[in-house]
RODO-2510 file (C-alpha; in nm, 4 decimals, decimal comma):
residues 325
     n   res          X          Y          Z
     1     x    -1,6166     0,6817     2,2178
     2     x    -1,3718     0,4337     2,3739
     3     x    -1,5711     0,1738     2,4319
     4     x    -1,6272     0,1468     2,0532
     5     x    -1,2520     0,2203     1,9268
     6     x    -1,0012    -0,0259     2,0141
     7     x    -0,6238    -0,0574     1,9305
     8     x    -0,4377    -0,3662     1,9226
     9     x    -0,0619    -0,3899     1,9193
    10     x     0,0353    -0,6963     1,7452
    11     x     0,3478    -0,5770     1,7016
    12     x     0,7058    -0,6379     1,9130
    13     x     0,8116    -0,3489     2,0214
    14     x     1,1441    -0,3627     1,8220
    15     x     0,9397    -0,4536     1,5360
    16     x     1,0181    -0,1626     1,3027
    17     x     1,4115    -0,1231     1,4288
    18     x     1,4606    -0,5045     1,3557
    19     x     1,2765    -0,5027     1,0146
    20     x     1,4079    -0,1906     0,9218
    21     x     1,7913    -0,3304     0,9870
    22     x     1,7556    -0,6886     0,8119
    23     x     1,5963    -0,5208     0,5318
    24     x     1,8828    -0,2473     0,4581
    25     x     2,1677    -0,5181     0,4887
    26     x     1,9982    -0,7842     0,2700
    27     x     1,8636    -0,5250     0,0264
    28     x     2,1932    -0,2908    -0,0107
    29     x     2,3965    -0,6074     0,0308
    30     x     2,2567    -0,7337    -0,3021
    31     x     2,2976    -0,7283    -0,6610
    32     x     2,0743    -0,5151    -0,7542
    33     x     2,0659    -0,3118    -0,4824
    34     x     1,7274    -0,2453    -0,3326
    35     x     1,5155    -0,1093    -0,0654
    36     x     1,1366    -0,2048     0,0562
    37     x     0,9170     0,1642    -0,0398
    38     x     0,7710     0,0984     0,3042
    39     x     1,0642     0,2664     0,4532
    40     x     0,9224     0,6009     0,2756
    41     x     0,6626     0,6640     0,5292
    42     x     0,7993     0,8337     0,8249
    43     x     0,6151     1,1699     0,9107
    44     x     0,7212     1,3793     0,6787
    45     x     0,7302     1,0929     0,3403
    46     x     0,3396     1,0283     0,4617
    47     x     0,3209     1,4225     0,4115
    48     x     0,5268     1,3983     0,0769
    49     x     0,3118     1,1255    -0,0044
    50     x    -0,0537     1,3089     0,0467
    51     x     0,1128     1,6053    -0,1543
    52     x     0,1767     1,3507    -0,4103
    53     x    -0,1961     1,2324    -0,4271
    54     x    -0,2908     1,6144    -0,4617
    55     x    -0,0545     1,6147    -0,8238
    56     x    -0,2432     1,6884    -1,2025
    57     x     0,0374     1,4243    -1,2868
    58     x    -0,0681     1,1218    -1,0144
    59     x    -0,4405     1,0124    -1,1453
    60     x    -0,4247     0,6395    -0,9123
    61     x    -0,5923     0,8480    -0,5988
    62     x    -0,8409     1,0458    -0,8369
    63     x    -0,8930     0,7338    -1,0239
    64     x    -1,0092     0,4820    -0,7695
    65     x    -1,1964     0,7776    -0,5886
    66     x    -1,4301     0,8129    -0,9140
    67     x    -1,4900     0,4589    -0,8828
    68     x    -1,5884     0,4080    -0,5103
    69     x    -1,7792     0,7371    -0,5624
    70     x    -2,0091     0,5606    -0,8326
    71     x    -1,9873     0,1901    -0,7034
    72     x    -2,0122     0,1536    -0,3071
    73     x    -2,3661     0,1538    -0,3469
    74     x    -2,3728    -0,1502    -0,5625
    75     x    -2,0364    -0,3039    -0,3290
    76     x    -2,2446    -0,2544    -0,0408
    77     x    -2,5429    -0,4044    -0,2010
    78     x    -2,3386    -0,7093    -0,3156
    79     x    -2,1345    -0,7648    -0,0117
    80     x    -2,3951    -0,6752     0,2032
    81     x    -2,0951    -0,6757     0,4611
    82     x    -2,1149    -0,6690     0,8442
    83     x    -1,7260    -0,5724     0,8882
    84     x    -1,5093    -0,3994     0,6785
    85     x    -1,1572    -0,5011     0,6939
    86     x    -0,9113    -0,2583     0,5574
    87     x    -0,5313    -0,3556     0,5075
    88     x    -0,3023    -0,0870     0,4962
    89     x    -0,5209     0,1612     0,6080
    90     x    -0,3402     0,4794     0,6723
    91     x    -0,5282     0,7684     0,7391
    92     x    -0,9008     0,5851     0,5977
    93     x    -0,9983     0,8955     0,3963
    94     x    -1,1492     0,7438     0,0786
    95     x    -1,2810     0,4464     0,2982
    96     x    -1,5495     0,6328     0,4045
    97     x    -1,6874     0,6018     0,0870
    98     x    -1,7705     0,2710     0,1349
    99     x    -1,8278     0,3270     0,5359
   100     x    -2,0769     0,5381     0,4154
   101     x    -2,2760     0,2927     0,1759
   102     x    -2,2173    -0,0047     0,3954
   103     x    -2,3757     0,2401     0,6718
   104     x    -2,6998     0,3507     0,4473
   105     x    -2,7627    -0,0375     0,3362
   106     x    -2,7758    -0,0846     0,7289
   107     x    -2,5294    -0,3866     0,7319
   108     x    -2,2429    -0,2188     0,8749
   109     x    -2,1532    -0,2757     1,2344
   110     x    -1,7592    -0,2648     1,2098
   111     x    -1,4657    -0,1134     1,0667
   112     x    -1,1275    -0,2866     1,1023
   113     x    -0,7978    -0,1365     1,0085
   114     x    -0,4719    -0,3186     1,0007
   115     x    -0,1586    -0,0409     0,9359
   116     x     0,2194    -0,0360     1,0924
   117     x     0,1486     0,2832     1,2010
   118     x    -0,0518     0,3501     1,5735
   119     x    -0,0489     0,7012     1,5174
   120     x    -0,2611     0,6911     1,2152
   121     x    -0,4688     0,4146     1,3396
   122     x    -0,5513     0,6115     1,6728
   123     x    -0,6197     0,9734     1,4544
   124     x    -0,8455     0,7647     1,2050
   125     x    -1,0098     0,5742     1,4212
   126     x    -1,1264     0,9017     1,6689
   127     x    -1,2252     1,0648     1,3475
   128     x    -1,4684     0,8042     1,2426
   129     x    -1,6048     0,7040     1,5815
   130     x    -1,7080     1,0933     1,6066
   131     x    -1,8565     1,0780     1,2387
   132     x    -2,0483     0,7518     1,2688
   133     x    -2,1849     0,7243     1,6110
   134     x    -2,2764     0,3532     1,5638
   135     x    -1,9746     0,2628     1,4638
   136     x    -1,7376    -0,0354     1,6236
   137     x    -1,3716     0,0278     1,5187
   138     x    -1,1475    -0,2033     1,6072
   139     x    -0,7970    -0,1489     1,5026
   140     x    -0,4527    -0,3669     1,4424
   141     x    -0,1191    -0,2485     1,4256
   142     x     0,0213    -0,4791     1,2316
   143     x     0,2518    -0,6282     0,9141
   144     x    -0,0288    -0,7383     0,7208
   145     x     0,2159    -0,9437     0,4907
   146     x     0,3291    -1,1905     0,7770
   147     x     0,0082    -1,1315     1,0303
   148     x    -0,2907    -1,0853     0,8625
   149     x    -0,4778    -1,0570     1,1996
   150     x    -0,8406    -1,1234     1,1196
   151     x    -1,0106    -1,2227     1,4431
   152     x    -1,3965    -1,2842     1,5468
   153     x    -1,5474    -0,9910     1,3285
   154     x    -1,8635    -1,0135     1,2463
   155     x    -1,9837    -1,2041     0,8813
   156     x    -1,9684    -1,1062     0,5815
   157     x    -1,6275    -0,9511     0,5446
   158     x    -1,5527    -0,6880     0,3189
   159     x    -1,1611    -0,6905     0,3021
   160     x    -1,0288    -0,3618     0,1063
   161     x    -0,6804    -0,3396    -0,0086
   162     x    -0,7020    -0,0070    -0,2186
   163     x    -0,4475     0,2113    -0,3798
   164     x    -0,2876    -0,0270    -0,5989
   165     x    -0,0617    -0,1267    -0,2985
   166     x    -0,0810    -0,4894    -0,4332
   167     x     0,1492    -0,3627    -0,7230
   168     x     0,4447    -0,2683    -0,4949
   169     x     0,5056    -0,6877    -0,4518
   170     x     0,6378    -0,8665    -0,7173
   171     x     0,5065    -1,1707    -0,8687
   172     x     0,6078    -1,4224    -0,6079
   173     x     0,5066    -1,2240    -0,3196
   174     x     0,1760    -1,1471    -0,5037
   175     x     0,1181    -1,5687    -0,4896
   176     x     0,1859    -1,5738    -0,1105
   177     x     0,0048    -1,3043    -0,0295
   178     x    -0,3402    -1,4801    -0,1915
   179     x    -0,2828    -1,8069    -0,0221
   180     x    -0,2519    -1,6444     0,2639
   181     x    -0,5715    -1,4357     0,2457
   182     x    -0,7525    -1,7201     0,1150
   183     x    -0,7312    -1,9372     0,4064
   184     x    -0,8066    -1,6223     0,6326
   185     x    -1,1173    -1,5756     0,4136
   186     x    -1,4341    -1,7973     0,4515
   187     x    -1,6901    -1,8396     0,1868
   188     x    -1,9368    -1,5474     0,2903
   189     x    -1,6570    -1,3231     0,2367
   190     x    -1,4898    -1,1074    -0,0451
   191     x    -1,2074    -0,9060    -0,1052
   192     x    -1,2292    -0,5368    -0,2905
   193     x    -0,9014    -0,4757    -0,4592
   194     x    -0,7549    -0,1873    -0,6623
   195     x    -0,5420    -0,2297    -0,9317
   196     x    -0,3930     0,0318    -1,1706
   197     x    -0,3820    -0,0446    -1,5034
   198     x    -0,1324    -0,0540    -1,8221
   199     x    -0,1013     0,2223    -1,9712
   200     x     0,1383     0,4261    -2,2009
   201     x     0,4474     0,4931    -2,0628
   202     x     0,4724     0,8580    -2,0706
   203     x     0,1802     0,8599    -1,8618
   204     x     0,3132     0,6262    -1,6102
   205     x     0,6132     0,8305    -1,5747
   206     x     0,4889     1,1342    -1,5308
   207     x     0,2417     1,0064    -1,2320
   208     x     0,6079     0,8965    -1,0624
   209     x     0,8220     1,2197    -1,1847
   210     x     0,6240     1,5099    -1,1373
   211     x     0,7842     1,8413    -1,2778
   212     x     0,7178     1,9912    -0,8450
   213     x     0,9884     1,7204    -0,7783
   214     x     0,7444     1,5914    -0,4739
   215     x     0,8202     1,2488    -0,5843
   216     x     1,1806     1,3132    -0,5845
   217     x     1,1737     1,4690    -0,2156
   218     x     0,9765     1,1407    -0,1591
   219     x     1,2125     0,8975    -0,2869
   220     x     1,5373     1,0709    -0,1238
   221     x     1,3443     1,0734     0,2168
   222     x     1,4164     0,6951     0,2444
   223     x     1,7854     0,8343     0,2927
   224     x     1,7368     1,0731     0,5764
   225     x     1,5310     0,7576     0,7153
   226     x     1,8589     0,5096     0,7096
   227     x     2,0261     0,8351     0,8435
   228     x     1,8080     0,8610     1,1423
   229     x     1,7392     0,5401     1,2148
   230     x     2,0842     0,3754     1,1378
   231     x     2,3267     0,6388     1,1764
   232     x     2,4269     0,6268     0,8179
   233     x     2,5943     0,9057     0,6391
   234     x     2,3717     0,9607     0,2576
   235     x     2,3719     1,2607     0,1187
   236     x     2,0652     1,2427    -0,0353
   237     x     2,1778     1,5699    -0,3078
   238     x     2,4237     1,2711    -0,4155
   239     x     2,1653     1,0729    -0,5479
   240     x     1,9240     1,1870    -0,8709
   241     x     1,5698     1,0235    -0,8727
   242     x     1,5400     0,7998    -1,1260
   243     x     1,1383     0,6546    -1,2517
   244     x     1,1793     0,3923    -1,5674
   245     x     0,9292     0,2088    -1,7496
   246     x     1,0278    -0,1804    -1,6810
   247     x     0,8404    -0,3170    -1,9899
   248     x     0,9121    -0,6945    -1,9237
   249     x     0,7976    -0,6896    -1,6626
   250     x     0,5182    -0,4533    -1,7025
   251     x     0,6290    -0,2196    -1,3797
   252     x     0,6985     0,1171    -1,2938
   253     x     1,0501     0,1245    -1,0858
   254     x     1,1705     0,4138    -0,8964
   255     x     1,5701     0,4393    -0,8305
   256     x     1,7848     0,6323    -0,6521
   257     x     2,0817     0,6436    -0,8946
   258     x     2,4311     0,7594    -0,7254
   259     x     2,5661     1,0944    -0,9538
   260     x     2,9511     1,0264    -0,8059
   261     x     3,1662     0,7184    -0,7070
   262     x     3,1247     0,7016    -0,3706
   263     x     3,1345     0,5636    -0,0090
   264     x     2,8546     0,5392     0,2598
   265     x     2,9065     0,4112     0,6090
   266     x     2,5671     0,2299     0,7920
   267     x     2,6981     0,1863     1,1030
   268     x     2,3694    -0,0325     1,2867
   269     x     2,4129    -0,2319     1,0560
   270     x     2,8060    -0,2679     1,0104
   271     x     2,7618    -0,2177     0,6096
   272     x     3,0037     0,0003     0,4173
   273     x     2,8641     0,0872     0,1149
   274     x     3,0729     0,1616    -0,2310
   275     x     2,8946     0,2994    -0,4909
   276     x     2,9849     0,3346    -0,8800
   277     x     2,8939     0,6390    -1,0364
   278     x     2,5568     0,5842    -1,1990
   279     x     2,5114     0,2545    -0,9875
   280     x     2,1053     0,2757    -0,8441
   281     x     1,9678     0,1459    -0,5559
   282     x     1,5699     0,0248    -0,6332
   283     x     1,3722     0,1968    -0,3801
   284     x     0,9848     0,0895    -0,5220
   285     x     0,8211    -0,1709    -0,7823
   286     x     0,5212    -0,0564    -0,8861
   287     x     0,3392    -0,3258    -1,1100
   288     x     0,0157    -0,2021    -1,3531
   289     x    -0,2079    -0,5056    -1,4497
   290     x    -0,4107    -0,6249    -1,7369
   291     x    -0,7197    -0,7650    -1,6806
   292     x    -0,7221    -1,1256    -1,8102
   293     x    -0,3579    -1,1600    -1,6101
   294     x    -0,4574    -1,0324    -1,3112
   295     x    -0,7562    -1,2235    -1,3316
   296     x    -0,5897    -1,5428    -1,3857
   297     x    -0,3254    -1,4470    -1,0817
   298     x    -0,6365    -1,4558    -0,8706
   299     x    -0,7595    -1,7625    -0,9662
   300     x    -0,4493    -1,9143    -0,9137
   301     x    -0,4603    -1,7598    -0,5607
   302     x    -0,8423    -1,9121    -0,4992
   303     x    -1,0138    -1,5952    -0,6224
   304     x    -1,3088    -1,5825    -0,8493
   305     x    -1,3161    -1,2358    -1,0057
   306     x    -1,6982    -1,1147    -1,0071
   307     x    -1,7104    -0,7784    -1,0720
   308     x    -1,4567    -0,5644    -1,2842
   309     x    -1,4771    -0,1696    -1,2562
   310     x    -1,2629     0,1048    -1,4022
   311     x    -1,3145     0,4706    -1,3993
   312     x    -1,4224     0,6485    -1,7296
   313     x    -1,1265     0,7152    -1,8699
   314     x    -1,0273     0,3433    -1,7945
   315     x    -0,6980     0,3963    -1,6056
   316     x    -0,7476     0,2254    -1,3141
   317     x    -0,9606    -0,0781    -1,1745
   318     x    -1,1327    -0,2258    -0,8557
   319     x    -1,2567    -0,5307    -0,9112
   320     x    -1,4104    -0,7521    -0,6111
   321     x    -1,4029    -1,1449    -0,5677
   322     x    -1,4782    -1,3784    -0,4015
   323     x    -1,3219    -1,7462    -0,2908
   324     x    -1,3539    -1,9852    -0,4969
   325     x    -1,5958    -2,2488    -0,3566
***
């Protein structure tokens, strides 16, 4: 099994500490305050988080599952890809879907992961060498955004980005993010992306405000983070979870709005924080796209758009394209 799982640490070993602290003191520094939602996923918000996925209220996971279950034969067929790249990667559950029908087209020779997180990368990657004994994995712990890390794998690439995890960067970060995966891409190649959709607001709301208060125990677990890791001093039963329709800019935010005036000491990072009373701190952006924009975002980004999927109750896409020759 080892000689066909590999894991590469691309990643300074300070990596996380350093990233963690210039985020907090440019993000709570600011006006509006704000914090990256990758901070949410220590142990136990990755365990909020699969709870989450389980919810009748959260229909993303269920969404996109219903439409790898009916399409990976006909992405495999397509792609017919050689290595599957997958940023983000986590724990790989629903990628088997398409491990499985890049495996019975009989292109497949390797998986790739790229995730911040070695633990996951290491449990996934056992798992999968067990369950598909021809398998190569070769993982990357990595920060996708600023190290993309796509080596010598073998051609056609499949690169997955799934979850609607392109919808937690705004606008500008969307652009960079393109150019950057365009010039990592070469013509052969083609990127599978999910994207949830517009929808009515209640909806959307309810999938980040579920009645269990999971999401809430989610959201506050950013505090006991900054507490940990930073020696700050939140009480995180001073803070209400907040999840608001932004309809300019067509995004679900989640806050973490302050119930009291008060004062909270960071000490890594030499930041005292006063808060007003019913003054939030932005914890997650979570944009929903419409199909001609998002379309025309790729394109801008060197993406043709070839094939457009959405699951039957049309609530959620994966669409998969291709650079633009």
């Amino acid at each position: 099994m080892t000689n066909r799982f590999t894991l590469d640490h691309r990643l300074p070993q300070d990596h996380l500490a350093t990233t963690l602290r210039a985020d907090v003191l440019h993000g709570l520094s600011a006006a509006p305050r704000t914090l990256p939602s990758k901070w949410f996923y220590d142990a136990h918000g990755s365990e909020l988080f699969e709870q989450i996925t389980r919810l009748p209220e959260y229909y993303p996971t269920r969404a996109e599952q219903e439409i790898l279950a009916r399409r990976a034969p006909e992405i495999a067929a397509l792609t017919r890809a050689r290595t599957l790249v997958e940023l983000g990667s986590g724990s790989s559950r629903k990628t088997r879907l398409l491990l499985d029908a890049l495996t019975a087209a009989g292109t497949l020779q390797r998986y790739a992961p790229l995730d911040v997180s070695d633990s996951a990368l290491a449990e996934a990657g056992e798992a999968l060498c067990r369950d598909y004994p021809d398998l190569q994995v070769v993982a990357t712990v990595t920060d996708f955004e600023h190290d993309l890390a796509l080596g010598d794998e073998p051609g056609p690439r499949l690169l997955a980005f799934l979850g609607s995890t392109i919808g937690n960067l705004d606008p500008a970060q969307r652009r960079s993010f393109y150019t950057t995966l365009r010039h990592a891409l070469s013509g052969d190649d083609a990127l599978l992306l999910g994207a949830d959709l517009v929808k009515d607001p209640g909806t959307l709301i309810r999938a980040y405000d579920d009645g269990r208060g999971v999401t809430a125990a989610f959201n506050k677990n950013v505090l006991n983070v900054l507490n940990r890791e930073l020696g700050a001093d939140f009480d995180p039963a001073a803070f209400d979870h907040v999840a608001v329709w932004n309809e300019a800019a067509e995004r679900i935010e989640m806050h973490l709005r302050s119930r009291t005036a008060q004062t909270v000491k960071i000490p890594a990072v030499d930041l005292v924080l006063e808060l007003a009373a019913e003054e939030s701190v932005r914890t997650e952006i979570s944009g929903k796209f419409r199909r001609e924009a998002l379309t025309a975002e790729l394109a801008a980004g060197g993406f043709t758009v070839s094939h457009w999927w959405t699951d039957r109750s049309a609530r959620f896409a994966l669409l998969l394209a291709v650079p633009t020759r």
